[in-house]
C-alpha positions as CSV (number, residue, x, y, z in Angstrom):
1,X,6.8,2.4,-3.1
2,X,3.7,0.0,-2.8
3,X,1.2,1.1,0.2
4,X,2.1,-2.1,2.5
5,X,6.0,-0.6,2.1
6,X,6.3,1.7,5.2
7,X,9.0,4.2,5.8
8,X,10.7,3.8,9.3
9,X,10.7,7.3,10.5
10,X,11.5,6.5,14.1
11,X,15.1,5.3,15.3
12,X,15.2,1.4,14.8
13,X,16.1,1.5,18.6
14,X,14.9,4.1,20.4
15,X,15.9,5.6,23.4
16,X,14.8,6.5,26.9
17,X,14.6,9.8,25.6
18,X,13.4,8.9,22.3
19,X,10.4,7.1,23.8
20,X,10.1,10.1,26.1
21,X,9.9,12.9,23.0
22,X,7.4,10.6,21.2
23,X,5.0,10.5,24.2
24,X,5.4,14.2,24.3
25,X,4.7,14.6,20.6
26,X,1.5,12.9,21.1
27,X,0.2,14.4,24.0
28,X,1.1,18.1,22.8
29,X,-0.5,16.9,19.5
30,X,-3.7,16.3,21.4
31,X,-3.9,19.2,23.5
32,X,-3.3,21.3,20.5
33,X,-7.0,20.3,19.0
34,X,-8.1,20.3,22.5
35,X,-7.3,23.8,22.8
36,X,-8.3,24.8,19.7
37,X,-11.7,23.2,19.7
38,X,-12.4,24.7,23.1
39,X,-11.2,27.9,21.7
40,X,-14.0,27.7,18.7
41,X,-16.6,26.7,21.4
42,X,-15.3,29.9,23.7
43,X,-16.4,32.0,20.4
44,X,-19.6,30.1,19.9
45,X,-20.7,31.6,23.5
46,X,-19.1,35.0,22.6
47,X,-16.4,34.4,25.8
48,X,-13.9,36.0,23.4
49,X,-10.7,36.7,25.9
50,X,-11.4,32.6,26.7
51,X,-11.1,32.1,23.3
52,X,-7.7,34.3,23.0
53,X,-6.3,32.2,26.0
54,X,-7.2,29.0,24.0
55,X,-5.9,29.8,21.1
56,X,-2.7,30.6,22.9
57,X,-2.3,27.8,24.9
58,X,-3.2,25.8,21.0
59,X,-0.4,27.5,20.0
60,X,2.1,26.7,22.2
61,X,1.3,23.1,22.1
62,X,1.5,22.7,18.4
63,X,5.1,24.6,19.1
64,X,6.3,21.8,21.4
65,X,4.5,19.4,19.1
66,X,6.4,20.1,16.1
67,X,9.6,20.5,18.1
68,X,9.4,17.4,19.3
69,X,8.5,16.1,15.7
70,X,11.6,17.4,14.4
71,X,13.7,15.9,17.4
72,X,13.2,12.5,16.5
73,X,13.9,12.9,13.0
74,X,10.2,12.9,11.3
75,X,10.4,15.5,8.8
76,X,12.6,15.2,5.9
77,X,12.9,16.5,2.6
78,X,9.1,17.2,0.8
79,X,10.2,14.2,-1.5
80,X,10.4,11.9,1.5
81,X,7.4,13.4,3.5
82,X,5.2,13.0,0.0
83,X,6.1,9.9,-0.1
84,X,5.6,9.1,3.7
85,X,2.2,10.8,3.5
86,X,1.2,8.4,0.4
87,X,2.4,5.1,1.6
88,X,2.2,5.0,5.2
89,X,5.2,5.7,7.8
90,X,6.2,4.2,11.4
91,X,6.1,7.5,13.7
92,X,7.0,6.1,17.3
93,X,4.4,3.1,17.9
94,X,1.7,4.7,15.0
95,X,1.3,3.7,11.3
96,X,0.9,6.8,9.7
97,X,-1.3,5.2,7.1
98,X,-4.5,5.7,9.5
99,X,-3.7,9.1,10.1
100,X,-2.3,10.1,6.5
101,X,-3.7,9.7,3.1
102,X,-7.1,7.4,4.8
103,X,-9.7,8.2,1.7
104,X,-9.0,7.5,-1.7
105,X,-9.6,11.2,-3.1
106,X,-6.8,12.0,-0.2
107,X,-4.4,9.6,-2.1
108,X,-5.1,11.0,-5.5
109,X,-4.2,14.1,-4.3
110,X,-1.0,12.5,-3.1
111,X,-0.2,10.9,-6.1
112,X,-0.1,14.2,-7.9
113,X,1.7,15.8,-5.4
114,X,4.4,12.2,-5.8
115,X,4.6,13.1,-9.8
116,X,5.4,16.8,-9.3
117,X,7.9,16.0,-6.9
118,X,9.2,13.3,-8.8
119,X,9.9,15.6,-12.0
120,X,11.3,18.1,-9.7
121,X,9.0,20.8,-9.5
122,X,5.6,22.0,-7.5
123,X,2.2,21.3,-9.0
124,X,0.7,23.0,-11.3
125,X,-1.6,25.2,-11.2
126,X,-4.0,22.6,-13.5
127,X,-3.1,19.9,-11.5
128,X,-4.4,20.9,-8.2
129,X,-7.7,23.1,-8.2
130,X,-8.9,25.6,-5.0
131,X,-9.9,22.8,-2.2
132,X,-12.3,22.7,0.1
133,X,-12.7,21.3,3.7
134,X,-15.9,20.1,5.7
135,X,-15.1,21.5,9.0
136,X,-17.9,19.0,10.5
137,X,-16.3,15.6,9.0
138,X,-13.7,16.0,7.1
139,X,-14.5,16.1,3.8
140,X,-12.1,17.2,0.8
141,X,-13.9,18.5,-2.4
142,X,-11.9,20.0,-5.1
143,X,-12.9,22.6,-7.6
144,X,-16.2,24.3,-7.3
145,X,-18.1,23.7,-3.7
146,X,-21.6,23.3,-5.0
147,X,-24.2,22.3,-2.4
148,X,-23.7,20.6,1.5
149,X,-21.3,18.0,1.9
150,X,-22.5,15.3,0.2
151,X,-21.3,12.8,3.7
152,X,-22.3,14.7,6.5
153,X,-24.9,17.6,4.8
154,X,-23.5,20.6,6.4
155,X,-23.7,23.7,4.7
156,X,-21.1,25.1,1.9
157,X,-21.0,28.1,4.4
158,X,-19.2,25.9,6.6
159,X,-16.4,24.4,4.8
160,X,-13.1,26.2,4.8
161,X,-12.0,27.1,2.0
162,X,-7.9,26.9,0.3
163,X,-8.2,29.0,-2.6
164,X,-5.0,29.3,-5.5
165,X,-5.6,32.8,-5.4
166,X,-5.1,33.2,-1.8
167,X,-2.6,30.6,-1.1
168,X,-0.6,33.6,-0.5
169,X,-2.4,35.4,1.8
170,X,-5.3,37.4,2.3
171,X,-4.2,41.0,2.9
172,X,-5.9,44.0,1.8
173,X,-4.6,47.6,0.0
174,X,-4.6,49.1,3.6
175,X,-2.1,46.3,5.5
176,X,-0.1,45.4,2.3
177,X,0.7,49.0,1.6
178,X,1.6,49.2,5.6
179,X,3.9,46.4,5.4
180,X,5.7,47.8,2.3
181,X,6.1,51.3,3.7
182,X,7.7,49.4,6.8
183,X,10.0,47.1,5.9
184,X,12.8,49.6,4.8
185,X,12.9,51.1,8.6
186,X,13.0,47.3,9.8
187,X,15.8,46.6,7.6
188,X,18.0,49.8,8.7
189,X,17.3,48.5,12.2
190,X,18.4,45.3,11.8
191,X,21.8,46.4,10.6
192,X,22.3,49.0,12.9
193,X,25.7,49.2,14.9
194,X,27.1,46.2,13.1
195,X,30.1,47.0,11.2
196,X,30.6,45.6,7.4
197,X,32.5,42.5,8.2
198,X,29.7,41.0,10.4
199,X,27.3,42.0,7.5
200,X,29.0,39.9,5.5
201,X,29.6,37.1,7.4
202,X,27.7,33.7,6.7
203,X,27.0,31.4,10.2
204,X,28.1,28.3,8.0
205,X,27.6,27.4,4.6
206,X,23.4,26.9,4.8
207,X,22.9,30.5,5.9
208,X,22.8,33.9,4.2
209,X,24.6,36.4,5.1
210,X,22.4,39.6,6.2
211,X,24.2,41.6,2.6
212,X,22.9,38.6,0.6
213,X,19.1,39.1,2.2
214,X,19.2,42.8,1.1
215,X,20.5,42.4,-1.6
216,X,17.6,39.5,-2.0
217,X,15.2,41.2,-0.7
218,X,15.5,44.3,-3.4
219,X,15.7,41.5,-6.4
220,X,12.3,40.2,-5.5
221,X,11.0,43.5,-5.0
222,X,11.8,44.5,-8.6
223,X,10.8,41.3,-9.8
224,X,6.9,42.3,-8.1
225,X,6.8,45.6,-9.7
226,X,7.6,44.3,-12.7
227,X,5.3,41.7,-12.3
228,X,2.2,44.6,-10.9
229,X,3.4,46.5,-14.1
230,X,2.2,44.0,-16.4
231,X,-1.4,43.5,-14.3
232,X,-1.8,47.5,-14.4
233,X,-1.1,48.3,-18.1
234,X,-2.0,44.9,-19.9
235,X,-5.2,42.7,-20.1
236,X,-4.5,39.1,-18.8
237,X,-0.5,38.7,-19.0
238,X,1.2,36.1,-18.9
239,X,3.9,36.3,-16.6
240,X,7.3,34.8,-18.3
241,X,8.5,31.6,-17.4
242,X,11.6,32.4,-15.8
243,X,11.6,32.3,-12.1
244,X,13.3,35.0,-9.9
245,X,16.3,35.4,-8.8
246,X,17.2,32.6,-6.1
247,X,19.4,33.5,-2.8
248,X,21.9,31.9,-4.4
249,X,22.9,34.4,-6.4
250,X,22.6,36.9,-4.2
251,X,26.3,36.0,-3.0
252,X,27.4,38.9,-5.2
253,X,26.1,41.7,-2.8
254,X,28.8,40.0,-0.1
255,X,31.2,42.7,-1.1
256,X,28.9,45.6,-1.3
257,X,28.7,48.3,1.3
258,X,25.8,47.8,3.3
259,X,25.1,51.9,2.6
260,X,25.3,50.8,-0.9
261,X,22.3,47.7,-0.4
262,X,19.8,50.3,1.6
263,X,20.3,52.8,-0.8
264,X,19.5,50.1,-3.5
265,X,16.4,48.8,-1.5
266,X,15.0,52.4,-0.7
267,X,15.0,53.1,-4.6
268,X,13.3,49.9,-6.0
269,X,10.5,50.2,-2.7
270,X,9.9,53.9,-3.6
271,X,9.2,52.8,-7.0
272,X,7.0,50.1,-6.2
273,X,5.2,52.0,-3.7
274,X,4.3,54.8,-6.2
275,X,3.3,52.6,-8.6
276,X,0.8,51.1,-5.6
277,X,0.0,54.3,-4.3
278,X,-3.9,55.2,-4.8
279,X,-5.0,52.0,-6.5
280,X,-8.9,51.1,-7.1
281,X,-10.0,48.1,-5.8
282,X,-11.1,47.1,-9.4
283,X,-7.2,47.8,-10.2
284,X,-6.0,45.7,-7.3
285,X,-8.1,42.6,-8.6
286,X,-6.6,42.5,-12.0
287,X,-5.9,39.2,-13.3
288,X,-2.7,37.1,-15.1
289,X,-2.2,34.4,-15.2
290,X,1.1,32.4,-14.0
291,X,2.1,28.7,-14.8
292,X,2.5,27.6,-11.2
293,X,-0.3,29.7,-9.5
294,X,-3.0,29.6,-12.3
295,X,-5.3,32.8,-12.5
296,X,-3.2,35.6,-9.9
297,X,-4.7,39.5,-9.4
298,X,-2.2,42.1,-7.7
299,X,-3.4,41.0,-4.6
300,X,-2.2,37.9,-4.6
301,X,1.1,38.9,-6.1
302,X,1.3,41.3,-3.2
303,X,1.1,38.6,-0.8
304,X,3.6,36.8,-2.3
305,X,6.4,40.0,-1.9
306,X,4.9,40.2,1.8
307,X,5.2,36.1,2.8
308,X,8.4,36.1,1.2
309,X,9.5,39.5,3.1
310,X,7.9,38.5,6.6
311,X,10.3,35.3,6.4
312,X,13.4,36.8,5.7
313,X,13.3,39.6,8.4
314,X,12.4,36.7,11.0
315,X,15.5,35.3,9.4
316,X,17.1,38.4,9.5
317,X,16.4,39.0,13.3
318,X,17.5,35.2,14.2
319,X,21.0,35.6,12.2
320,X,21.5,39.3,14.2
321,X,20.7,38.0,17.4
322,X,23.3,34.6,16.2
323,X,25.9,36.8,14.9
324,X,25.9,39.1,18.5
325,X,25.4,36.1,20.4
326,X,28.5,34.7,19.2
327,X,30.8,38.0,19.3
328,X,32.3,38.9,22.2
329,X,32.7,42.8,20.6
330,X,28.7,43.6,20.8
331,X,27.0,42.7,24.0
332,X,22.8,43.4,23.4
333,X,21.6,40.9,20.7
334,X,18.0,41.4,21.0
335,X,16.1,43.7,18.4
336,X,12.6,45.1,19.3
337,X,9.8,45.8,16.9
338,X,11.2,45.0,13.8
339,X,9.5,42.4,12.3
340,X,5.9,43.8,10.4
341,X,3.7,40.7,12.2
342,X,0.9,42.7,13.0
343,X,-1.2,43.5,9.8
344,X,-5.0,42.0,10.2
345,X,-5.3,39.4,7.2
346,X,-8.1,40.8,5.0
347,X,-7.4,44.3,6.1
């Protein structure tokens, strides 16, 4: 696709309503920086509560941004939005072109992204190094951020920063090993006082049953200690090319008892949390290296477990409260205090 080919993203005749959603997508859109900017000046002047009710009100208009986004059909498959993002797009009444991909070094770093995608895979951990943003003009550097930005001069200090190594996360010992020794307890909860048939029970064919998360869920924890192993007994592993196991074929654990699952998941977390328990620092900071992620320490492969976990107990929750909803035996869908969505980044 040449750069003058745009990709209609917006209904060739748009509605009432249509016209209406787009108008609402661009004025949340805006009131979503305007929040957020007047939630950074807030901090500037130490008004810190002002700040917190900024950066609420930023985040509720970026919800009913990206709602609104998604109503009318503008994101697609990562394929498609790479390619939108590289040659231009209609969204409503605006090119994308001037508000995607504008500077050359933006585009390059599209066009990588377009050959990954286009051989089927993520990039590489040599194909994309740790980035860095200007947070004065916009600036993208790549690599090592030596000196100020060389368009505007402000101060290295200043950038923000989108390291490989903490693509995952930045958690600490202290929250990771609090969100590990959690999530069992969340999981019990979740399946409390549903009876084996509704644990196995898929919404439609897109969605996991809650069986096939356990049963997930305790793959991928094995696949981490396996993986911590390797950082705590070996200098500089390289982690084998095989990727873990896939929810796919997690289908198996549909005709498990769910007593069976927990008992599974309580084993594999006990292990991985004495194998955690009473780490150094230096020992939490040593190094692989993986083909996808480049140079990885424990940390990072910690926040991995713990994104991919966070995800698939908010999953979890939503296919509870779907499953009750729709029910008539069970009349209380909602589940308090489950999900671990408190732990301080950096902790």
């Amino acid at each position: 696709m040449h750069a003058d080919e745009l990709v209609e993203l917006a209904p060739h005749h748009m509605t009432d309503s249509d016209h209406e959603t787009s108008q609402m997508f661009a004025l949340a859109s805006m009131g979503h920086v305007a929040y957020h900017l007047w939630a950074e000046q807030a901090r500037q002047e130490r008004r810190f509560n002002l700040a917190r009710l900024f950066d609420a009100l930023s985040a509720a208009r970026l919800a009913r941004a990206g709602r609104a986004f998604r109503r009318l059909g503008w994101v697609r498959s990562t394929a498609e939005n790479v390619a939108s993002a590289f040659s231009g797009a209609v969204i409503g009444d605006i090119r994308a072109d001037r508000i995607t991909g504008v500077t050359p070094f933006a585009r390059e770093l599209l066009a990588r992204a377009q050959r990954a995608i286009g051989e089927g895979r993520d990039l590489h951990a040599g194909e994309l190094g740790d980035l860095f943003v200007c947070t004065t003009c916009g600036e993208i550097c790549e690599g090592k951020l030596e000196g100020a930005c060389r368009r505007c001069g402000t101060v290295p200090e200043a950038h923000k920063a989108f390291r490989a190594i903490e693509a995952m996360g930045t958690l600490g010992p202290h929250a990771i090993m609090a969100f590990l020794e959690q999530t069992e307890d969340a999981l019990r909860t979740l399946v409390a006082g549903l009876d084996d048939d509704l644990l196995s029970r898929r919404l439609n064919d897109a969605r996991p049953s809650l069986k096939e998360l356990i049963g997930h869920l305790t793959d991928m924890d094995a696949v981490f200690r396996q993986r911590a192993w390797l950082l705590l007994e070996t200098n500089q592993p390289t982690f084998p090319p095989a990727h873990p196991p896939t929810i796919e074929s997690a289908a198996v654990y549909r005709d498990q008892p769910v007593d069976a699952l927990l008992d599974a998941y309580h084993t594999t977390r006990t292990q991985t949390l004495n194998l955690l328990r009473g780490l150094t620092s230096a020992a939490w900071h040593r190094e692989g290296r993986h083909e996808v992620y480049g140079v990885v320490n424990l940390l990072h492969q910690a926040n991995w477990l713990i994104s991919l976990e966070r995800a698939y107990l908010v999953e979890m929750a939503q296919i509870r409260h779907d499953l009750i909803a729709a029910d008539h035996r069970y009349g209380e869908a909602n589940v308090a205090n489950i999900v671990v969505t408190g732990s301080n980044e950096g902790e």
